[in-house]
MDAnalysis code that builds the backbone (N, CA, C; Angstrom):
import MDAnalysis as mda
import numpy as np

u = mda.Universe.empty(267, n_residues=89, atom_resindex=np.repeat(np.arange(89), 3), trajectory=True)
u.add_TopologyAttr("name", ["N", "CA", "C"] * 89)
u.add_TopologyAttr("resid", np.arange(1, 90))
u.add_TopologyAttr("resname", ["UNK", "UNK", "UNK", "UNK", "UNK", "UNK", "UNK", "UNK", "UNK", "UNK", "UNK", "UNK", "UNK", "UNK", "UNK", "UNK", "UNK", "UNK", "UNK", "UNK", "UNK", "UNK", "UNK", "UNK", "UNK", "UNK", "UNK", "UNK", "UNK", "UNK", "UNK", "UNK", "UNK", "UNK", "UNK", "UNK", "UNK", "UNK", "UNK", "UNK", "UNK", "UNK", "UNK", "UNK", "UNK", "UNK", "UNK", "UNK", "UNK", "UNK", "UNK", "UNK", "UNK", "UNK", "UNK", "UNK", "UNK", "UNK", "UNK", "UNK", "UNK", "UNK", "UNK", "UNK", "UNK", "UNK", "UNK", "UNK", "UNK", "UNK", "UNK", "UNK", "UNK", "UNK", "UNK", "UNK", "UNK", "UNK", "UNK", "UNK", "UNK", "UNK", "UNK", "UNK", "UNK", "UNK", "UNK", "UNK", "UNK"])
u.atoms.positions = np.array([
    [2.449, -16.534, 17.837],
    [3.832, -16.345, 18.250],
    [4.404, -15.127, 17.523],
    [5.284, -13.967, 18.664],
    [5.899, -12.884, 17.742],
    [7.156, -13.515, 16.372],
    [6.850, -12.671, 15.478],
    [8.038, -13.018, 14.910],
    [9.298, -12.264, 15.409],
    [10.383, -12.200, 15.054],
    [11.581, -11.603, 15.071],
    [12.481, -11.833, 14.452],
    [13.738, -10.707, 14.359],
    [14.954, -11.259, 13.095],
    [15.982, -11.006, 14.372],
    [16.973, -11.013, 13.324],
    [18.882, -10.762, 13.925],
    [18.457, -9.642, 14.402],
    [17.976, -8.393, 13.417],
    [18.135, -6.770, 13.995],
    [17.412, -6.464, 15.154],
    [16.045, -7.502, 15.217],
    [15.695, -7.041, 16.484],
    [16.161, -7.448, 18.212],
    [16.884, -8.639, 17.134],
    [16.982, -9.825, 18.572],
    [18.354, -8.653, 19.011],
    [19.748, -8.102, 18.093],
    [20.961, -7.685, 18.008],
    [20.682, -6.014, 19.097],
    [19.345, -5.769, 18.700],
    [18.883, -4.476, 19.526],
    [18.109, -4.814, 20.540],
    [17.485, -6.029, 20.847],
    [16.694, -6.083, 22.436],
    [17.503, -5.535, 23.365],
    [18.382, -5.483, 24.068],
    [19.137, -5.502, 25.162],
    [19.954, -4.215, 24.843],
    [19.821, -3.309, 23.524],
    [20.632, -2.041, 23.483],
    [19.674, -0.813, 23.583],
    [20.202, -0.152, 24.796],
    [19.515, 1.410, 24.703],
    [20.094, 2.189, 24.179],
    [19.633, 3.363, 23.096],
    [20.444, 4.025, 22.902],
    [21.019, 5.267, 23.260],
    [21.154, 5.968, 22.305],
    [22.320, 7.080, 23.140],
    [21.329, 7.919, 23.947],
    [21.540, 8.829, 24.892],
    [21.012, 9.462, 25.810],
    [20.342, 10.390, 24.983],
    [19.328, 10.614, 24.930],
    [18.874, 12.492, 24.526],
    [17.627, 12.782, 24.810],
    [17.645, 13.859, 25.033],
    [16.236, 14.851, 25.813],
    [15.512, 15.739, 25.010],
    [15.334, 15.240, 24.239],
    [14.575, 15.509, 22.898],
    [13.059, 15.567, 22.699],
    [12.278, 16.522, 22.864],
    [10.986, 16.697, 22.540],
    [10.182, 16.748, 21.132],
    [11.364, 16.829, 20.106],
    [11.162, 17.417, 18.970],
    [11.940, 16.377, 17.847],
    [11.403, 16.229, 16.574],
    [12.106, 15.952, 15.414],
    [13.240, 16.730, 15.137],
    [14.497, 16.090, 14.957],
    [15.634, 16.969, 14.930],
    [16.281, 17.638, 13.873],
    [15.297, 16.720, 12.581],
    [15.715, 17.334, 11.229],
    [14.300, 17.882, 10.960],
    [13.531, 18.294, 11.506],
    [12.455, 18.796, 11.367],
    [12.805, 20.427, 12.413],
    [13.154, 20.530, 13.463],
    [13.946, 21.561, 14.416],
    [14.882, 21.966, 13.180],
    [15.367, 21.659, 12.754],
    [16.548, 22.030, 11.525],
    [15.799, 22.620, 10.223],
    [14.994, 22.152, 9.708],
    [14.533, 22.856, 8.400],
    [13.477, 24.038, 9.129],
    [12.777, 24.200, 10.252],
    [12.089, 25.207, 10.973],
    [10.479, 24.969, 11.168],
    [10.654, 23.275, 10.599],
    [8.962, 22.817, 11.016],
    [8.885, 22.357, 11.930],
    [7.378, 22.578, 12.004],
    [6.910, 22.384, 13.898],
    [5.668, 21.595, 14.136],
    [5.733, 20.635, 12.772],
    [4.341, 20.100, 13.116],
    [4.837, 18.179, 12.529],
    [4.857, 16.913, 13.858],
    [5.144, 16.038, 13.723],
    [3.875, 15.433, 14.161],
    [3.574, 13.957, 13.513],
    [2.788, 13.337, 14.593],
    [3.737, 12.631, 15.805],
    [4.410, 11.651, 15.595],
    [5.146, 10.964, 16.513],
    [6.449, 10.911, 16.216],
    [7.284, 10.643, 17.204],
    [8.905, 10.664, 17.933],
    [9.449, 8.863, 17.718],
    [10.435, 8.817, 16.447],
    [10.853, 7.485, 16.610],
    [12.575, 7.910, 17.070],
    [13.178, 7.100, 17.266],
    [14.264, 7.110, 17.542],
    [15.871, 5.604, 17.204],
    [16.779, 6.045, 16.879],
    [17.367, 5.556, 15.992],
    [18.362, 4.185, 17.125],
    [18.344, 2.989, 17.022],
    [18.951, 2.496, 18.105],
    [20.365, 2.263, 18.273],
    [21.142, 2.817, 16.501],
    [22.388, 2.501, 16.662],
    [22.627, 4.060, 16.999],
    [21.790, 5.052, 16.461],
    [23.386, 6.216, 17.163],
    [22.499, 7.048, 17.463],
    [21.228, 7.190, 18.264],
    [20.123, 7.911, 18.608],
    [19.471, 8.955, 18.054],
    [19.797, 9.250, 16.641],
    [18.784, 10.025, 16.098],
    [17.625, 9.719, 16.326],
    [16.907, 10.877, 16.226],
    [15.447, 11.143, 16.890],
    [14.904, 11.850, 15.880],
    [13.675, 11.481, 14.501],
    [12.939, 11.556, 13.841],
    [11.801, 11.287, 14.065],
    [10.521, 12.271, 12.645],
    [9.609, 12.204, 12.716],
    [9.083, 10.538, 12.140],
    [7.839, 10.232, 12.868],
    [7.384, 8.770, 11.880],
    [6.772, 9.232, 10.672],
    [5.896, 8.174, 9.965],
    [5.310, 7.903, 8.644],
    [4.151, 8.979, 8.502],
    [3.965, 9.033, 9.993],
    [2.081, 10.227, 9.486],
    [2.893, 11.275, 9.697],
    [3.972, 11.669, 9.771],
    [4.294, 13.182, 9.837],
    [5.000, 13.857, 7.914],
    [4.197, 14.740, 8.007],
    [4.666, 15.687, 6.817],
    [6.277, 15.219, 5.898],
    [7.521, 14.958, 6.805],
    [8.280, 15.024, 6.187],
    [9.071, 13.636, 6.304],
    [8.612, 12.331, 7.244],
    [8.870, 11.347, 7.405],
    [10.942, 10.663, 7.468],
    [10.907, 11.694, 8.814],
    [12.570, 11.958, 9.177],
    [12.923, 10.358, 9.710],
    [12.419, 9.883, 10.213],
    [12.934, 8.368, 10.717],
    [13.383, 7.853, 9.915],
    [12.783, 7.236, 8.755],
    [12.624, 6.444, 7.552],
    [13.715, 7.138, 6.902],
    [13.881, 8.445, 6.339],
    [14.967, 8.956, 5.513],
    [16.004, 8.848, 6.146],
    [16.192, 9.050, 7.671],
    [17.217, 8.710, 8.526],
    [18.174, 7.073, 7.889],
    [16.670, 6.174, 8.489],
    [17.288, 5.117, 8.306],
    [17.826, 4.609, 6.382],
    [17.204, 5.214, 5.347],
    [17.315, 5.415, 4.039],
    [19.091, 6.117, 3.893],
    [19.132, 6.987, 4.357],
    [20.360, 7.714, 4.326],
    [21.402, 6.875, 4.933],
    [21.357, 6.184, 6.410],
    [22.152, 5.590, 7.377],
    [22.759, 4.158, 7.284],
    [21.674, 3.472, 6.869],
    [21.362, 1.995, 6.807],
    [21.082, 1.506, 8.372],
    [21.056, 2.154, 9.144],
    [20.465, 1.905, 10.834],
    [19.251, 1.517, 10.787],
    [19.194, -0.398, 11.018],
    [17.960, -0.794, 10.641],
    [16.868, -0.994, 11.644],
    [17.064, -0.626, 13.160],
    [16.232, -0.818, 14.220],
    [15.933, 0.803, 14.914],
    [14.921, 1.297, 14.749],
    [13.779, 2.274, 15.507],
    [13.166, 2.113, 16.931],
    [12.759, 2.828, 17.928],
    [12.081, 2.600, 18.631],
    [11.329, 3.343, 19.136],
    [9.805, 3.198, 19.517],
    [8.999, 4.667, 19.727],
    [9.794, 5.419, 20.750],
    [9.657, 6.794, 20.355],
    [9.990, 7.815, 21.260],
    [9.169, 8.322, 22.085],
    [8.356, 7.693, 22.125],
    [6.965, 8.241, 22.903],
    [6.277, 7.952, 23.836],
    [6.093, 8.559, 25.035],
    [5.877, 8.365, 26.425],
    [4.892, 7.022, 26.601],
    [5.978, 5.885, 27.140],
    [4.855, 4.688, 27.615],
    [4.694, 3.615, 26.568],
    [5.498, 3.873, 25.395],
    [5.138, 2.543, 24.275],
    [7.089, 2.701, 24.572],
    [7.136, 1.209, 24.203],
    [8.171, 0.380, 24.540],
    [8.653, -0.898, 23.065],
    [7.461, -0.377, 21.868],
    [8.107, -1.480, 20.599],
    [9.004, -0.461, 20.390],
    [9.579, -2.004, 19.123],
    [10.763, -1.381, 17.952],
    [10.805, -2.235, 16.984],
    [11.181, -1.014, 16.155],
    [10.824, -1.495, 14.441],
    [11.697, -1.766, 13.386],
    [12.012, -3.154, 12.666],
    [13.366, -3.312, 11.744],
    [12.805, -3.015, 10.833],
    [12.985, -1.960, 9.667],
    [12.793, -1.760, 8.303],
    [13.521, -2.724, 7.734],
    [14.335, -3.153, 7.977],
    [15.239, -4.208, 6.767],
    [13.928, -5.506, 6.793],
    [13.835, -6.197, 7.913],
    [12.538, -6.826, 7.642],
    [11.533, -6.914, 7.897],
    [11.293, -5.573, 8.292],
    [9.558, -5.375, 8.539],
    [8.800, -5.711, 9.228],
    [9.415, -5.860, 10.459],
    [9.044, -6.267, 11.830],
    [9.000, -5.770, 12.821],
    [7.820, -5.663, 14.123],
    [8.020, -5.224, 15.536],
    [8.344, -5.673, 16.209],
    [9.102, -5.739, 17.081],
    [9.384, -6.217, 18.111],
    [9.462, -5.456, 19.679],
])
């Protein structure tokens, strides 16, 4: 059986903000160009790099924000991830 918390159950049913984003956005900002994967932020749609990338923009996102639900940005995967408790959903 999956597990799940509040943050994920509080974000099933929320999409977030619109954006057309190919790129890490604080990574586009400091002038690097090399990410592995596209997460994205579900309370106010920042769009960061994940954990295998060089400068790990999601995570500092959510470190800086306290925005505790992620979701891949990446063509065809459909999880999402609560750092507060460490869960996919």
């Amino acid at each position: 059986m999956a597990r799940s918390c509040a943050h994920l159950r509080g974000a099933a049913e929320q999409e977030p903000p619109e954006r057309a984003l190919d790129r890490c956005e604080d990574c586009a900002a400091i002038g690097a160009d090399v990410w592995a994967h596209l997460r994205q932020c579900l309370e106010c749609g920042h769009v960061g790099c994940c954990d295998s990338s060089p400068h790990r923009h999601a995570t500092g996102h959510f470190r800086e924000s306290g925005h505790p639900v992620i979701r891949s940005f990446e063509p065809g995967e459909a999880w999402r991830w609560c750092y507060l408790d460490e869960l996919i959903g």
